[in-house]
LUMRO-623759 format. One record per residue (C-alpha): y negated, z, x; residue number from 1. Coordinates in nm, 4 decimals, padded with zeros to 6 digits. Each point is the difference from the previous one (the first is absolute). Example, Ala and Ser with C-alpha at 12.3 -4.5 7.8 and 13.67 -1.06 7.14 Angstrom:
BEGIN
[[00.4500, 00.7800, 01.2300], 1],
[[-00.3440, -00.0660, 00.1370], 2],
END
This chain:
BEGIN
[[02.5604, 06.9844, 04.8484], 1],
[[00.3477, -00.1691, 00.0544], 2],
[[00.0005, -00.1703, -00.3187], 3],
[[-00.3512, -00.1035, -00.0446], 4],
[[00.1122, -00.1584, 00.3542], 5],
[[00.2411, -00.1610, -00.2209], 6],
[[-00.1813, -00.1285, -00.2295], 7],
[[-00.2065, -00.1556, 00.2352], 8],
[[00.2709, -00.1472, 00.1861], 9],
[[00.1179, -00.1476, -00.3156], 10],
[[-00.3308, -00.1726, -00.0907], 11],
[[-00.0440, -00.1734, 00.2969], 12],
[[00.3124, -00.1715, -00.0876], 13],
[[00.0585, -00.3777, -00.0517], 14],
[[00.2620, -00.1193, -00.2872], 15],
[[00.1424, -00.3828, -00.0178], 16],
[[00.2472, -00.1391, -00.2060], 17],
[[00.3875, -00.0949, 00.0848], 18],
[[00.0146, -00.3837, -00.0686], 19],
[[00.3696, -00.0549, -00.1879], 20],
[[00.0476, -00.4017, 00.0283], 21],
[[00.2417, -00.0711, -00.2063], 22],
[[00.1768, -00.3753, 00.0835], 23],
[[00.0844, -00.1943, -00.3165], 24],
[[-00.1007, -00.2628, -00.1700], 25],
[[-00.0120, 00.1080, -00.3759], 26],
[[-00.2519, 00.2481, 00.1126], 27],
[[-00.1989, -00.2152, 00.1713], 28],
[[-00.0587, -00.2464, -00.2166], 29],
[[-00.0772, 00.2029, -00.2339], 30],
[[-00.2897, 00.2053, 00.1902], 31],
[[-00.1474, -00.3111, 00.0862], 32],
[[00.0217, -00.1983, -00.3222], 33],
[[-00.1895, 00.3082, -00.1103], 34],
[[-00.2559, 00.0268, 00.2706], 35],
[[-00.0882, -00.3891, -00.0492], 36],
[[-00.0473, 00.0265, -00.3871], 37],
[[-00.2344, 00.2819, 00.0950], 38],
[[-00.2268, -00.1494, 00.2222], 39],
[[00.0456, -00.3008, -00.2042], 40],
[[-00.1480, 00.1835, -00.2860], 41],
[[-00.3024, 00.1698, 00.1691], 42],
[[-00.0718, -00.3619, 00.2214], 43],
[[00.0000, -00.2028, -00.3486], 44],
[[-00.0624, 00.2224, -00.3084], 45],
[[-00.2290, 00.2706, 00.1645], 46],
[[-00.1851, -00.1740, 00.2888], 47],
[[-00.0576, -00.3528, -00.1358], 48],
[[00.0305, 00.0220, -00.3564], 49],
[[-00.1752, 00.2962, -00.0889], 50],
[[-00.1996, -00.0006, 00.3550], 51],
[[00.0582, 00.4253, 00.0710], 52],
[[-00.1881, -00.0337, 00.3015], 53],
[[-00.3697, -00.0289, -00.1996], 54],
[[-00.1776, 00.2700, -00.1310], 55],
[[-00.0589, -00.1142, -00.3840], 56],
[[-00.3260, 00.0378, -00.1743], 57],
[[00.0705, -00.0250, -00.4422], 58],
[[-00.3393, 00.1531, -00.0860], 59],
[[-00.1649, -00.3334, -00.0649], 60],
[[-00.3301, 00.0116, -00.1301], 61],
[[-00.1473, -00.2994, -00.2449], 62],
[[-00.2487, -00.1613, -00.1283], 63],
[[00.0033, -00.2169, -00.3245], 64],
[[-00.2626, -00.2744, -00.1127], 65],
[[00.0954, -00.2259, -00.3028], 66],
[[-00.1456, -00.2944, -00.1910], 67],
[[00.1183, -00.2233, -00.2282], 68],
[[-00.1587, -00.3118, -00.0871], 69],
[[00.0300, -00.2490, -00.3482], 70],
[[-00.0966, -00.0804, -00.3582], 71],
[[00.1964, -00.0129, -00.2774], 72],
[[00.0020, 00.0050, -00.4147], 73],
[[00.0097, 00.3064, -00.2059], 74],
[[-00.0729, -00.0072, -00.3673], 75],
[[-00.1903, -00.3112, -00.0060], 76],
[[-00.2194, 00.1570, 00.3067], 77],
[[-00.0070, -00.1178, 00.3342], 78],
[[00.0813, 00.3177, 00.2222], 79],
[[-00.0961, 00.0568, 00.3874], 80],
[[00.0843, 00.2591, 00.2292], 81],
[[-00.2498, 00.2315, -00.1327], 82],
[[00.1860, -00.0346, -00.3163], 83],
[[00.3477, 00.0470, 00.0349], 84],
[[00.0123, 00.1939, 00.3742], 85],
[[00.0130, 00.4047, -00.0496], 86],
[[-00.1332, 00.1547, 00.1787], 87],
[[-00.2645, -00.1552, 00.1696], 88],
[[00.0372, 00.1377, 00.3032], 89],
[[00.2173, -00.2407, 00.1757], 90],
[[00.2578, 00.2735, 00.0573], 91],
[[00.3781, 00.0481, 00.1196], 92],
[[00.1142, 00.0841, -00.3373], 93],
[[-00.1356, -00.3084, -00.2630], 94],
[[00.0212, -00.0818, -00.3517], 95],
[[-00.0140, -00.4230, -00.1061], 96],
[[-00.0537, -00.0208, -00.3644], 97],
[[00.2112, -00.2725, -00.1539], 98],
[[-00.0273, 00.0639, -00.4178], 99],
[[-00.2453, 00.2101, -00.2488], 100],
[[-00.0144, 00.1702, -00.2974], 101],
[[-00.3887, 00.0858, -00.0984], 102],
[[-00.1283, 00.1678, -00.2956], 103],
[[-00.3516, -00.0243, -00.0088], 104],
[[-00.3229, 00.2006, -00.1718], 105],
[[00.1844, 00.3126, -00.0062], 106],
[[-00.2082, 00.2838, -00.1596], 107],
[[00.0330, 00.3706, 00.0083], 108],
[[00.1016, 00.0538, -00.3545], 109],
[[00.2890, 00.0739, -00.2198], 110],
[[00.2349, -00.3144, -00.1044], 111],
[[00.3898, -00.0441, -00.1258], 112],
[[00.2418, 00.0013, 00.2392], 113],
[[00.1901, -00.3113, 00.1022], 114],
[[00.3679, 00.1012, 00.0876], 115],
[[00.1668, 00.0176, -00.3446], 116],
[[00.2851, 00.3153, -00.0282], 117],
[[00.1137, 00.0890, -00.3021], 118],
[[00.1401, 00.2965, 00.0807], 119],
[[-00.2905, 00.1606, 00.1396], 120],
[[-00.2757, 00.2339, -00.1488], 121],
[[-00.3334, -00.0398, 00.0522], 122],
[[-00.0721, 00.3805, 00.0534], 123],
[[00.3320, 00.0158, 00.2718], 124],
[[-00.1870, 00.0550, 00.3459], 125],
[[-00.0275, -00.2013, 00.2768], 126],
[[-00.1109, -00.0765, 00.3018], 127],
[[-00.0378, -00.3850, 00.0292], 128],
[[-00.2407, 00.0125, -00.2958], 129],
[[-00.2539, 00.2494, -00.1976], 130],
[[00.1401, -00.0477, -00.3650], 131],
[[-00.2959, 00.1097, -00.2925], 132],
[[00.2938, 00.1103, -00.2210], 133],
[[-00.1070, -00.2547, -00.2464], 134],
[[00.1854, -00.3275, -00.1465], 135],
[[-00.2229, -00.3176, -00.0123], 136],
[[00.0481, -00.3911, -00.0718], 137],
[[00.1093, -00.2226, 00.3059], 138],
[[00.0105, -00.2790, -00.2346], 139],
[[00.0537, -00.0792, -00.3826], 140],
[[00.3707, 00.1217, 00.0060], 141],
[[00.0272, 00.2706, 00.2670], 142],
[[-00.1831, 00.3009, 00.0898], 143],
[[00.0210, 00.1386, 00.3454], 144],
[[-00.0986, 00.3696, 00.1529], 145],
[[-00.4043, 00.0046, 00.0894], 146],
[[-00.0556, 00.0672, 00.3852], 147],
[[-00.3085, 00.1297, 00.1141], 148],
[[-00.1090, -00.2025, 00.3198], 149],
[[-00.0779, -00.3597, 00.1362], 150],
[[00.0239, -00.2304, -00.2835], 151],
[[00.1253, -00.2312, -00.0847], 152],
[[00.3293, 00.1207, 00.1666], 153],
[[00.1996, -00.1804, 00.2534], 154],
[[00.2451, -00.3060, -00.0911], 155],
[[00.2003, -00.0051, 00.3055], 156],
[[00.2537, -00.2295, -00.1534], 157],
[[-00.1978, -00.3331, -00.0160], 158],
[[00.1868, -00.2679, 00.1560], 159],
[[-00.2413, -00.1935, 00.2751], 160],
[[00.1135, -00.1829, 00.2752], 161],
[[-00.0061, 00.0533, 00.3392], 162],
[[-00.2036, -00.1208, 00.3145], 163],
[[00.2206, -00.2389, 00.1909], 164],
[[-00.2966, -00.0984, 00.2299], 165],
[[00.1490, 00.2916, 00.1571], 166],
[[00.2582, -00.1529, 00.1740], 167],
[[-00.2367, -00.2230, 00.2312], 168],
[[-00.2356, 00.2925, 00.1004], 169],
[[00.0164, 00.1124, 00.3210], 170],
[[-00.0312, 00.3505, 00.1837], 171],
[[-00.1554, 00.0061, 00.3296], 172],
[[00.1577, 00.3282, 00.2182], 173],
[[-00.1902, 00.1507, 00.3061], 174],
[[00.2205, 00.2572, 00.1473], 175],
[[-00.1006, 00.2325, 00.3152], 176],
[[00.2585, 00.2374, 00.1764], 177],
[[00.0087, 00.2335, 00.2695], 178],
[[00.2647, 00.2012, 00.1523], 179],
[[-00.2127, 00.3084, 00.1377], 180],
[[00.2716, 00.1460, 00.2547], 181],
[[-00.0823, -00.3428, 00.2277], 182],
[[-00.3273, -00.0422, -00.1526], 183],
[[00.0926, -00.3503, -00.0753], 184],
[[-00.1639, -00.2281, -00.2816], 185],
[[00.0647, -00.3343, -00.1574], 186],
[[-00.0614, -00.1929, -00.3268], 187],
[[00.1916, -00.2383, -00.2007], 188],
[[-00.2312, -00.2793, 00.1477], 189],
[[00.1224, -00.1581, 00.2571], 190],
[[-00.1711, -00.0994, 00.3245], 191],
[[00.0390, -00.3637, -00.1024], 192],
[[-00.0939, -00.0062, -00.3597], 193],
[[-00.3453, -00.1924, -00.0426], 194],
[[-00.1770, -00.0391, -00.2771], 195],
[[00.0385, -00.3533, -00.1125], 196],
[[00.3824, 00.1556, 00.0254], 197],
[[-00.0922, 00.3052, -00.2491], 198],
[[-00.1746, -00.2747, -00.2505], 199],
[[00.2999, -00.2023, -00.0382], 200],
[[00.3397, 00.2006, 00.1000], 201],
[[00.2289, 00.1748, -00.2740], 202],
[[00.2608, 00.2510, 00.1235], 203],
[[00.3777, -00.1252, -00.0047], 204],
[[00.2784, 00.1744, 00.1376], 205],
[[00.1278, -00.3482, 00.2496], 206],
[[-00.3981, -00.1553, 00.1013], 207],
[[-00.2467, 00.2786, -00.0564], 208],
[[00.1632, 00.3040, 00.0640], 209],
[[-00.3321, 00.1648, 00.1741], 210],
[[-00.2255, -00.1803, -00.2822], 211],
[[-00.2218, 00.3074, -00.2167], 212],
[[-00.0210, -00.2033, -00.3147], 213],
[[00.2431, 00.0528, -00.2599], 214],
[[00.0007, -00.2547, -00.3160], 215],
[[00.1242, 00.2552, -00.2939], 216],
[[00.3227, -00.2045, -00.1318], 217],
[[00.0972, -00.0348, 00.3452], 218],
[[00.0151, 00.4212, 00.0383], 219],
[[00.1317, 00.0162, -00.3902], 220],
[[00.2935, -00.2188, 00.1307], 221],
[[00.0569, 00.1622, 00.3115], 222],
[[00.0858, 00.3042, -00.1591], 223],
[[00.2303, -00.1838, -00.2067], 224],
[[-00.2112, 00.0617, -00.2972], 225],
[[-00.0520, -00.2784, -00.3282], 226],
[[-00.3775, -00.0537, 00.0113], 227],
[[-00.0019, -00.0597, -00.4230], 228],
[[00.1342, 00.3018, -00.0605], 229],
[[-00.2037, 00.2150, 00.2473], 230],
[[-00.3307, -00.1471, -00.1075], 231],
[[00.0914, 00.0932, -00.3722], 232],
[[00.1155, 00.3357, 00.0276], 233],
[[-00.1055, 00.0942, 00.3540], 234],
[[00.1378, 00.1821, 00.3037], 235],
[[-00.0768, 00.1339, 00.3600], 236],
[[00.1052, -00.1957, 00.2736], 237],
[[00.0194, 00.1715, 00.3604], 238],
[[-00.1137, -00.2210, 00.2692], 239],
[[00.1192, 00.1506, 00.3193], 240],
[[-00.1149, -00.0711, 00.3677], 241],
[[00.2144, 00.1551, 00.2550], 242],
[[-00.1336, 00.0724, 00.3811], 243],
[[00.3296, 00.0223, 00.2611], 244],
[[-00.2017, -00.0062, 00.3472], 245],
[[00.1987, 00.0171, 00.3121], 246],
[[-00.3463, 00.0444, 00.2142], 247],
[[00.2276, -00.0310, 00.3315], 248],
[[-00.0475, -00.4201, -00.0508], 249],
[[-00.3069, -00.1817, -00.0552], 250],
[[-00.2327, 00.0373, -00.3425], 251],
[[00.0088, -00.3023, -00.1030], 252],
[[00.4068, 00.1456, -00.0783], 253],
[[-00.1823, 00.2224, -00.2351], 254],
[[00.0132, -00.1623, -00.3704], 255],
[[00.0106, 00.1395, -00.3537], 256],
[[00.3154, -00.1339, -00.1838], 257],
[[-00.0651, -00.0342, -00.3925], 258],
[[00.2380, 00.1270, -00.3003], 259],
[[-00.0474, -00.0100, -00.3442], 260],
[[00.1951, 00.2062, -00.2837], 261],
[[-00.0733, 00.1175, -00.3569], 262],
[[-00.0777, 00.3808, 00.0150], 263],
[[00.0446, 00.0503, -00.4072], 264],
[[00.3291, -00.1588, 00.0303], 265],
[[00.1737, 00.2918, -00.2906], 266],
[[-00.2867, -00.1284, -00.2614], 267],
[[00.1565, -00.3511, -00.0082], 268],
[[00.3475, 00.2328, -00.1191], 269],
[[-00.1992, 00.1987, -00.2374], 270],
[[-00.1194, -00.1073, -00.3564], 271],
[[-00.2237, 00.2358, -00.0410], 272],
[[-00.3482, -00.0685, 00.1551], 273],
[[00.1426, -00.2525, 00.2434], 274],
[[-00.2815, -00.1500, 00.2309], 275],
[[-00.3457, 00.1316, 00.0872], 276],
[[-00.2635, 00.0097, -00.2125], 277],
[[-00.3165, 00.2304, 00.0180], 278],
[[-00.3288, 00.0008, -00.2509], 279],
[[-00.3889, 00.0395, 00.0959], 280],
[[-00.2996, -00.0229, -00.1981], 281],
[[-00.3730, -00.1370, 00.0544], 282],
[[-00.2521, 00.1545, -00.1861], 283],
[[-00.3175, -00.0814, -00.1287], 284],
[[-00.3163, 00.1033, -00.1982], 285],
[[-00.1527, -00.1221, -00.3400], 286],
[[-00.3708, -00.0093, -00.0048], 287],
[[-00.0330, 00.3019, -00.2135], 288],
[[00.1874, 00.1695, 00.2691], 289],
[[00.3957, -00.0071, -00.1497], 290],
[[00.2530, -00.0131, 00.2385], 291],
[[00.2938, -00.2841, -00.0562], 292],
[[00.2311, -00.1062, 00.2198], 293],
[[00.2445, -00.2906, 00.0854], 294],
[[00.3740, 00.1241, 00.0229], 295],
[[00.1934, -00.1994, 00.2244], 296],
[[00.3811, -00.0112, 00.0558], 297],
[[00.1165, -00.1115, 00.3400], 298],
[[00.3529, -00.1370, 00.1204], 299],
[[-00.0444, -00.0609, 00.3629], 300],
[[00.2193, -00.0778, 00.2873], 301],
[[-00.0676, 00.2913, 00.2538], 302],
[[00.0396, -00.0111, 00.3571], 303],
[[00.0381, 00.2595, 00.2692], 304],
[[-00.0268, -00.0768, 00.3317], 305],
[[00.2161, 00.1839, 00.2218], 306],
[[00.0096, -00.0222, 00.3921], 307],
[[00.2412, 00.1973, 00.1922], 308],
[[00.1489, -00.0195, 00.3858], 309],
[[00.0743, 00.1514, 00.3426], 310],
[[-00.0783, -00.0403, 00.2971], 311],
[[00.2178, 00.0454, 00.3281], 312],
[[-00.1489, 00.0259, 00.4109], 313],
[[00.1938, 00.0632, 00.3109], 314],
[[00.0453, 00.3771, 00.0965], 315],
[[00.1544, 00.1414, 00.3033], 316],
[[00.0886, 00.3502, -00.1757], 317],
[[00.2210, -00.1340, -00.3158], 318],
[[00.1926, -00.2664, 00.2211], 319],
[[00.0748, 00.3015, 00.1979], 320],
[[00.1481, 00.2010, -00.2984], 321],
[[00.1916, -00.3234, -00.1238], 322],
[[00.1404, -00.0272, 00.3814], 323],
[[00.1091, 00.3283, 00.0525], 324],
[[00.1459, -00.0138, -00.3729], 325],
[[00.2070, -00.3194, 00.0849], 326],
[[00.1403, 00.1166, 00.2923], 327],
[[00.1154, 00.3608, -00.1421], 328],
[[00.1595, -00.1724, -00.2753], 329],
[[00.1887, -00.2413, 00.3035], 330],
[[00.1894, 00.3701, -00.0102], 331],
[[00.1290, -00.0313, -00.3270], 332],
[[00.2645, -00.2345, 00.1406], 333],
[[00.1746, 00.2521, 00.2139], 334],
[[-00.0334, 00.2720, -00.2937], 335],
[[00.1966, -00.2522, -00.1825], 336],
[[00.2351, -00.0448, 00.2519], 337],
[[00.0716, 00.3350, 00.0800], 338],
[[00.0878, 00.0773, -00.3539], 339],
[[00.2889, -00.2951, -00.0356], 340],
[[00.1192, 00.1122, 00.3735], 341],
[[00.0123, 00.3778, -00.0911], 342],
[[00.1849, -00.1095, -00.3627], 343],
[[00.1853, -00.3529, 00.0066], 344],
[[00.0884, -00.1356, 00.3318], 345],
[[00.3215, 00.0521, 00.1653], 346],
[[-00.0892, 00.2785, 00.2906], 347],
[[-00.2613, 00.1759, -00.2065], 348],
[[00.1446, 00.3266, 00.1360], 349],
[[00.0015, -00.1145, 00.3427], 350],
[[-00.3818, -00.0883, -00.0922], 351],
[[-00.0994, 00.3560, -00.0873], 352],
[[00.1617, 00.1037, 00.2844], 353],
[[-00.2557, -00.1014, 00.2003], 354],
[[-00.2654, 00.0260, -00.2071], 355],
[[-00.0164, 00.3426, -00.0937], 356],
[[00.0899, 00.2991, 00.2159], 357],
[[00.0019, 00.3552, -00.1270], 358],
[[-00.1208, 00.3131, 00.2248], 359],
[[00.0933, 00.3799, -00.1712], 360],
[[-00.1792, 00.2452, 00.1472], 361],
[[00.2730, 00.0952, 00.2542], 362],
[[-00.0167, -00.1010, 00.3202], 363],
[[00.1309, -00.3921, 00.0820], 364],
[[00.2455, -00.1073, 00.1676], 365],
[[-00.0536, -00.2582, 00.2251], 366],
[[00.2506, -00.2451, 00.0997], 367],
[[00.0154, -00.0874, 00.4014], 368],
[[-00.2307, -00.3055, -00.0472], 369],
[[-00.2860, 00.1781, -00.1892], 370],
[[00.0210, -00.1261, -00.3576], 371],
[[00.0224, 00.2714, -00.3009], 372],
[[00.3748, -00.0396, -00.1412], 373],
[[-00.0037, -00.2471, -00.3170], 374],
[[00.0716, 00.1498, -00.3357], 375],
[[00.2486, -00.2792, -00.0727], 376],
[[00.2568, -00.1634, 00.1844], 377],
[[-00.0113, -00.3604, 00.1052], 378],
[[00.2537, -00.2460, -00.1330], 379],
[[00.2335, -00.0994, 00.2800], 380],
[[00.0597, -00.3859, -00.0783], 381],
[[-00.3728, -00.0342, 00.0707], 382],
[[-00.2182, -00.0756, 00.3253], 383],
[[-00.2931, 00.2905, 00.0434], 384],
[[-00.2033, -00.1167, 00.2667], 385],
[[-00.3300, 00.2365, 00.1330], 386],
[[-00.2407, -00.0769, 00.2440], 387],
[[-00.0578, 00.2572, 00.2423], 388],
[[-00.4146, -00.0577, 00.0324], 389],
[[-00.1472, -00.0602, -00.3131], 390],
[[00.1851, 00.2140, -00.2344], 391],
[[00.0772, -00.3249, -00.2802], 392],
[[00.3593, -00.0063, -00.0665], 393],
[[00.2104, -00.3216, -00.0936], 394],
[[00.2656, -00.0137, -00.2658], 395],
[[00.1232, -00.2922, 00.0109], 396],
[[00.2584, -00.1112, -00.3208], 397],
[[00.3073, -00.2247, 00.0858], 398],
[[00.2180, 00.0772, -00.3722], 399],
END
């Protein structure tokens, strides 16, 4: 019963620390040089620049309309959007046609092949082709293996020139975001835009930042691309709208910024299929019912709209963590201090002294005005001053 009485005794204690000051000036400076490039750091890099009191919402959620607009000539042929846009959807992801290859009236049938390799066989299998295993003419001199499929085959190498019309066309962007954690919604169109504004602006980065109208050769050179060489052997180009909202100001603060880059950068270092290219067919019907088709080769520039952002609102719970982190890590200051005073000053044993005390499990001895007996000895050619209410003691360095 005793010692549960104890233990009870003992809970209903109260513990405080012994304050140590310790009077000198390297030590001082030091622990507040620290504390200042601490709350310097948490005022300016983690309050105002990265604004750790909002609660940040990076789930954004778009919505992509596209349509580009222009004619151009292609093989002698006048070509529209219907003609050289795939696909016809008026999606994120878009294809602009800028140069053809077309072989037309192809049969199902069996025909010599048109890739010339002398080392091959005509019975070695493959899967590009469906060889017959036979030999035939290709022309007076040369005979080539017979494939059994559309004929005439494919001549992909035919030298045609590309659609520089290209370069003036323009692609109109309507972008809708929403950040669901604030339930908040905007569009690339601003408040102001009208539509005598939409008829006649182009987007810049210096006038018309906010404008949705992008004139091809101006993207092409924003992403510090050579328009010649794209429209000949094709690319993808990344056109990138970024949402940063800080929703604490007003929404008019609220903007898309624009950035443009070419995603297929490692085919420009690569000799083998550089560029992008892609083949489709239209088919058709004879009148006694054969089917023939036209084969057509496609180098297009491709485009992929990509939208991306954050955005950031007042919140009473993380400022609260950040707070409470800054000032804990105000401590760090004295843990740094104690180290060089327990280690490198002059009086680092007079230090310990009163900074750690040792109790053995024999009973204390207590000295006549009620303080345990110091493990260590204080130096003699040094002032030891103690206040008698508050329990801080003063050691105060004149060496």
């Amino acid at each position: 019963m005793a010692k549960m009485w104890s233990c009870m005794k003992d809970f209903f204690t109260y513990e405080t620390t012994k304050s140590v000051v310790v009077k000198s000036w390297t030590i001082g400076i030091i622990n507040r040089v620290v504390q200042l490039l601490i709350i310097t750091y948490f005022i300016g890099w983690v309050f105002v620049n990265e604004k750790a009191y909002q609660v940040r919402d990076t789930a954004i959620e778009s919505s992509v309309m596209t349509k580009v607009k222009g004619f151009g000539i292609c093989n002698d042929k006048v070509m529209d959007v219907a003609d050289y846009v795939t696909p016809t959807q008026g999606a994120s992801v878009f294809c602009i046609i800028t140069k053809l290859i077309t072989t037309e009236n192809q049969v199902q049938g069996y025909c010599p092949e048109v890739s010339y390799c002398p080392y091959c066989y005509c019975y070695t299998p493959t899967v590009i082709r469906i060889l017959t295993g036979k030999c035939v003419p290709f022309n007076t001199t040369l005979q080539m293996c017979e494939i059994k499929g559309w004929c005439p085959a494919e001549i992909d190498t035919i030298k045609t020139t590309a659609m520089m019309e290209v370069e003036n066309f323009t692609i109109f962007i309507k972008n809708s975001i929403r950040f669901p954690i604030f339930n908040y919604t905007k569009g690339n169109f601003l408040t102001t835009i009208t539509d005598d504004y939409i008829k006649t602006c182009k987007f810049d980065m210096v006038n018309n930042t906010y404008c949705p109208i992008f004139r091809v050769g101006d993207v092409v050179r924003y992403a510090q691309q050579n328009f010649t060489k794209l429209a000949n052997k094709g690319g993808v180009i990344g056109i990138k709208i970024g949402w940063v909202c800080d929703l604490d100001k007003s929404d008019d603060q609220c903007n898309p910024s624009y950035s443009f880059t070419r995603l297929d950068a490692m085919s420009q270092k690569n000799a083998v299929s550089p560029g992008y290219n892609f083949r489709f067919a239209k088919y058709y019907k004879m009148e006694n019912g054969t089917e023939y088709r036209t084969l057509v080769k496609a180098y297009a520039i491709r485009f992929d709209v990509l939208v991306n952002g954050n955005a950031g609102k007042f919140n009473m719970i993380p400022t609260l963590i950040n707070m409470v982190a800054a000032f804990t890590s105000v401590g760090v200051g004295t843990v740094l201090c104690d180290i060089i005073l327990l280690n490198f000053l002059k009086g680092a044993e007079q230090y310990k002294a009163k900074k750690f005390e040792e109790v053995s499990d024999s009973p204390l001895d207590f000295q006549s005005n009620g303080f345990y007996r110091s493990q260590l000895s204080l130096r003699h050619n040094e002032t030891i001053m103690r206040s008698s209410d508050s329990g801080a003691f003063s050691i105060e360095h004149y060496t």
